[in-house]
C-alpha positions in Angstrom: -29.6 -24.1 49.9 -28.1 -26.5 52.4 -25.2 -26.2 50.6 -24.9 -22.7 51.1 -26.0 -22.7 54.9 -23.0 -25.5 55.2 -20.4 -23.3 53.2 -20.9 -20.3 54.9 -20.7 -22.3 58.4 -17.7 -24.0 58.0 -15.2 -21.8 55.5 -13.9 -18.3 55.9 -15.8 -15.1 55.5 -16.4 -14.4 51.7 -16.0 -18.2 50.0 -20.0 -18.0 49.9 -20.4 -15.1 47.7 -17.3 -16.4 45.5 -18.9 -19.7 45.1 -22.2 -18.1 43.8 -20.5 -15.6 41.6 -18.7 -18.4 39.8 -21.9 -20.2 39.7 -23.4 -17.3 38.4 -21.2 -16.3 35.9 -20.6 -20.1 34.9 -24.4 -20.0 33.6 -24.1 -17.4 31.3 -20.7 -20.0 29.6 -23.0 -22.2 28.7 -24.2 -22.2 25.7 -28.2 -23.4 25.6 -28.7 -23.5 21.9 -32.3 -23.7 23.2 -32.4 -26.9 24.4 -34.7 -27.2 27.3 -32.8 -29.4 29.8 -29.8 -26.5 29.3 -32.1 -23.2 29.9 -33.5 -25.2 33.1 -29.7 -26.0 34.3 -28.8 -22.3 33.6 -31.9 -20.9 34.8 -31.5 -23.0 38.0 -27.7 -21.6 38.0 -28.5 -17.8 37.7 -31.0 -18.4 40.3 -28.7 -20.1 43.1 -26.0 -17.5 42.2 -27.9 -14.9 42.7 -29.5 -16.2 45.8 -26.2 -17.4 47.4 -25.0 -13.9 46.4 -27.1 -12.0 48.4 -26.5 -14.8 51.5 -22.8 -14.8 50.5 -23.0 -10.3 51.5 -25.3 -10.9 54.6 -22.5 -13.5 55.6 -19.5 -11.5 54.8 -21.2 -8.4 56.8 -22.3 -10.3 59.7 -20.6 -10.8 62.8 -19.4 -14.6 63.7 -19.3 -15.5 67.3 -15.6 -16.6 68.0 -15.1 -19.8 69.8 -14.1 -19.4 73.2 -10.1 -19.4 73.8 -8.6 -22.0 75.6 -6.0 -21.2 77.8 -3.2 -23.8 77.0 -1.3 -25.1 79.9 2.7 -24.6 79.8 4.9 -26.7 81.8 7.3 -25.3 84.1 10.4 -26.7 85.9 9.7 -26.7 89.5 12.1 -23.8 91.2 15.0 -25.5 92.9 15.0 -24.0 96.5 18.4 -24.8 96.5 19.8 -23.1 94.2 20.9 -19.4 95.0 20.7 -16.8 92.1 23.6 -14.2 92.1 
């Protein structure tokens, strides 16, 4: 879960729910032959891809707050007084 507050902090709009769909559609590639160590590892990924998916659509509708935009600073040349423009 801190994961998934962390990804959907830091990386574009939309990388949350494709994580979770790829970790949700990667359990069902694994084949458990009913061993119980793999149903817990695939149980535990259809859980966190479905749980990060729903996150992943409240993030991709939500509104971000955009940072606040710095005016950058351009150089000039200082106007030469004494020069005379046609």
């Amino acid at each position: 879960m801190v994961a998934f507050w962390a990804i959907s902090r830091w990386t574009p709009k939309g990388t949350l729910l494709a994580v979770s769909a790829a970790l949700y559609f990667a359990s069902w590639a694994i084949d458990t032959g009913r061993v119980r160590e793999l149903v817990l590892l695939t149980g535990l990924m259809r859980l966190l891809g479905f749980v990060g998916g729903i996150l992943g659509l409240i993030d991709l509708c939500r509104k971000r707050r955009q940072p606040p935009i710095v005016a950058e600073v351009v150089e000039t040349e200082p106007i030469d007084s004494s020069s005379k423009l046609p």
